[in-house]
VEXZA-917341 format. One line per 10 residues: number of its first residue (from 1); their letters; for each residue y, z, x of N, C-alpha, C. Coordinates in nm, 2 decimals. Example, Ala and Ser with C-alpha at 12.3 -4.5 7.8 and 13.67 -1.06 7.14 Angstrom:
BEGIN
1> AS> -0.57/0.78/1.32/-0.45/0.78/1.23/-0.33/0.78/1.32  -0.22/0.71/1.28/-0.11/0.71/1.37/0.00/0.79/1.29 .
//
This chain:
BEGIN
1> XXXXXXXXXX> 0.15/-13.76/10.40/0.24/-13.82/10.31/0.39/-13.77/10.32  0.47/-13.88/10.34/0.61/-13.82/10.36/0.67/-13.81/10.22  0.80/-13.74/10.21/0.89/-13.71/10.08/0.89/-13.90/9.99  0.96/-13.98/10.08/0.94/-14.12/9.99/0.83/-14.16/9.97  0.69/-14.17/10.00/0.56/-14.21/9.94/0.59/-14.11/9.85  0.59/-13.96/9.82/0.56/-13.91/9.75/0.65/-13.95/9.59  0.76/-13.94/9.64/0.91/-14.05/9.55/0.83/-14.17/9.48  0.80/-14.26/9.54/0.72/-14.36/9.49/0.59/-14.38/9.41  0.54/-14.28/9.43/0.40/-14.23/9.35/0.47/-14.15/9.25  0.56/-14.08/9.25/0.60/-13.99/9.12/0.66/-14.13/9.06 .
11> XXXXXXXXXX> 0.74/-14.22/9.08/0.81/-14.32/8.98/0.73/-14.39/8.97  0.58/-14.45/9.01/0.50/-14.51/8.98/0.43/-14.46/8.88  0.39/-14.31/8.83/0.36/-14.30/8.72/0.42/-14.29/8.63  0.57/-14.23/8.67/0.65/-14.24/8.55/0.67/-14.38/8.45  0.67/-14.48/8.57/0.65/-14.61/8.49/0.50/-14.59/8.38  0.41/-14.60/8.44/0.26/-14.60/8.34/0.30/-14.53/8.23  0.31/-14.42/8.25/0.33/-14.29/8.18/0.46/-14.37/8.03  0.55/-14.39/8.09/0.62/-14.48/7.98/0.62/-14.58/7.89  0.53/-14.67/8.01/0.49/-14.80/7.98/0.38/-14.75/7.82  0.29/-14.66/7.92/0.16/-14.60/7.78/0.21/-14.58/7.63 .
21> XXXXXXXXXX> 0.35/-14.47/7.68/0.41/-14.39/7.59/0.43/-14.54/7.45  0.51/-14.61/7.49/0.60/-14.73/7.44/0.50/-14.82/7.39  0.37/-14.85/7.46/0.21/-14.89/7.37/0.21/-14.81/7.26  0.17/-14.71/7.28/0.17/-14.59/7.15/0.26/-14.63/7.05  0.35/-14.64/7.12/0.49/-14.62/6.95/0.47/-14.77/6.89  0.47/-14.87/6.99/0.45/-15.00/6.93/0.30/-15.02/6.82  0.18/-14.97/6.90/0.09/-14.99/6.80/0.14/-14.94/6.63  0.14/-14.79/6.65/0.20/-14.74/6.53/0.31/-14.80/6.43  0.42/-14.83/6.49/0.50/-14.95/6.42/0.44/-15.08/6.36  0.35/-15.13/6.44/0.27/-15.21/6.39/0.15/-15.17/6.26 .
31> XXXXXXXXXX> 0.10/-15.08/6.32/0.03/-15.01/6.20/0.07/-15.01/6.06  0.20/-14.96/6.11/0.24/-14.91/5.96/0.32/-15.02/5.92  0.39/-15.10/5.99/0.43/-15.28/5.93/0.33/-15.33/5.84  0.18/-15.33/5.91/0.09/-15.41/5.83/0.03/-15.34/5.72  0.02/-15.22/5.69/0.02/-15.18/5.58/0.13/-15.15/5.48  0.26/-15.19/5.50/0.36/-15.22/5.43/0.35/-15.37/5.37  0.30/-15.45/5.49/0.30/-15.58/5.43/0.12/-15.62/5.31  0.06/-15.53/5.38/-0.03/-15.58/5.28/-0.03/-15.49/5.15  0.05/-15.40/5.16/0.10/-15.33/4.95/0.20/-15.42/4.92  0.24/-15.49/5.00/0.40/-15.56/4.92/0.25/-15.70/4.88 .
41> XXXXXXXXXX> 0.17/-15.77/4.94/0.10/-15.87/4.94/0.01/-15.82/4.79  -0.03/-15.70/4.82/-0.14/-15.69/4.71/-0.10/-15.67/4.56  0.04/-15.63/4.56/0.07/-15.63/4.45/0.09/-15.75/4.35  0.13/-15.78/4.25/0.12/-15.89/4.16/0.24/-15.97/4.18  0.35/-15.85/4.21/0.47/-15.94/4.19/0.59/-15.88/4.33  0.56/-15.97/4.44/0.61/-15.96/4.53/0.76/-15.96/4.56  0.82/-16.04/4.46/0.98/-16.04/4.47/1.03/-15.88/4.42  0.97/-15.84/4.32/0.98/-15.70/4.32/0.95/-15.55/4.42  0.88/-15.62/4.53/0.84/-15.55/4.64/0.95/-15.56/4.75  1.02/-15.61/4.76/1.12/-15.67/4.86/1.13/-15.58/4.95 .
51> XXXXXXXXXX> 1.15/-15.43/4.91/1.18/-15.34/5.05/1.06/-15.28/5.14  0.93/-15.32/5.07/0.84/-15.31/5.12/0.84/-15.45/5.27  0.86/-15.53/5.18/0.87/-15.68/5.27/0.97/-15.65/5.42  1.09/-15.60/5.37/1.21/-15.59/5.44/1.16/-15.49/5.51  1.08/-15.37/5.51/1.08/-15.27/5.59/0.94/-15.29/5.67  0.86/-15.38/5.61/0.77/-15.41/5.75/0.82/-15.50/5.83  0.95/-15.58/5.80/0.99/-15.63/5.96/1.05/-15.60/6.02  1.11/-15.47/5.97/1.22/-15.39/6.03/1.06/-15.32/6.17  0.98/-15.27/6.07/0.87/-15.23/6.19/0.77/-15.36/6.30  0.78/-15.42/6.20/0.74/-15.54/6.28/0.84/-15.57/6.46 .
61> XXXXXXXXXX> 0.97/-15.57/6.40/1.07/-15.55/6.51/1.09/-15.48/6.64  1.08/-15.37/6.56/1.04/-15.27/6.61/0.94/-15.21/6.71  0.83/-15.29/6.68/0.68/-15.30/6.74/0.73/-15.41/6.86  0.75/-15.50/6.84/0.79/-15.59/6.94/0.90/-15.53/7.06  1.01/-15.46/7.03/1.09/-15.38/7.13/0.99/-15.30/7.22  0.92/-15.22/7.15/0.85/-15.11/7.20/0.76/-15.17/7.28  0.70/-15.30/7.23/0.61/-15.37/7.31/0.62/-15.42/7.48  0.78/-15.46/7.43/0.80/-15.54/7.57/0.90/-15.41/7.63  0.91/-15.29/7.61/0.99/-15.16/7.72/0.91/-15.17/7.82  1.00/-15.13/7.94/0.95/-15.10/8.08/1.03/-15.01/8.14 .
71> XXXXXXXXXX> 1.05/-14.94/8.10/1.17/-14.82/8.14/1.05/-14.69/8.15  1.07/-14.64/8.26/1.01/-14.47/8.22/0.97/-14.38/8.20  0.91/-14.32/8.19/0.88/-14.15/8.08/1.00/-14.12/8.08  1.08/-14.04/8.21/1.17/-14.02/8.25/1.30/-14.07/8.19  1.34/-14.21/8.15/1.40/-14.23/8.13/1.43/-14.27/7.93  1.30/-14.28/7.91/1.26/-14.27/7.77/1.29/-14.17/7.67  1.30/-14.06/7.80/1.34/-13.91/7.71/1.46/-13.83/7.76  1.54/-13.94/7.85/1.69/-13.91/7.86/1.80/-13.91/7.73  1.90/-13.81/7.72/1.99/-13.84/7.64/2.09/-13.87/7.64  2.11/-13.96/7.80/2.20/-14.13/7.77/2.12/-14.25/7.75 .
81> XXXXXX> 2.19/-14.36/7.74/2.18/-14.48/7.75/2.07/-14.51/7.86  1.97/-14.59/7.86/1.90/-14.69/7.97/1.95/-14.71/8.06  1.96/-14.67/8.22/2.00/-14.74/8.33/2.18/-14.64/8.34  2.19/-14.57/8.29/2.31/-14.48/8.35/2.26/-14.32/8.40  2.29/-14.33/8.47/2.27/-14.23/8.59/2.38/-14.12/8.58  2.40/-14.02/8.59/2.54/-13.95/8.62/2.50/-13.80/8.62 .
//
C-alpha cells in the first residue's frame, strides 16, 4: 500500500466515522423532540405549553441537519467553519 491508498482509507473512515457520529446526535435530537412533543400533547392545555411545542421543533430541526451531515470526524471537530482549510 502506497502513502495515497493509505490517504484514502484514512478519509474514508473519517467519513463513516462522522457520518456515525451525526446519526448519533440526530437520533438524540429526535429523542428528545418527541418527548417534548408528547408532554406538551399530554397535557390538558397545550396553548399553555407553547415552549415545549417551540422547542421540540427547534430539535426536530435539528435532527434533520444532523441527519442529512456528510462532513467528517475530522472536520466535525474542527474550530472553523465547514470546508475552510488554512
Amino acid at each position: 500500500m502506497n502513502d495515497q491508498d493509505n490517504e484514502r482509507a484514512i478519509d474514508r473512515i473519517d467519513r463513516k466515522l462522522g457520518r456515525a457520529w451525526s446519526r448519533i446526535g440526530g437520533t438524540l435530537f429526535a429523542l428528545i423532540g418527541l418527548a417534548m412533543l408528547a408532554s406538551a400533547l399530554g397535557s390538558g392545555d397545550i396553548a399553555g405549553h407553547w415552549p415545549l411545542l417551540l422547542g421540540a421543533a427547534v430539535m426536530f430541526s435539528l435532527a434533520s441537519l444532523a441527519f442529512r451531515s456528510r462532513l467528517g470526524l475530522s472536520e466535525l471537530l474542527d474550530d472553523g467553519p465547514p470546508g475552510r482549510k488554512g
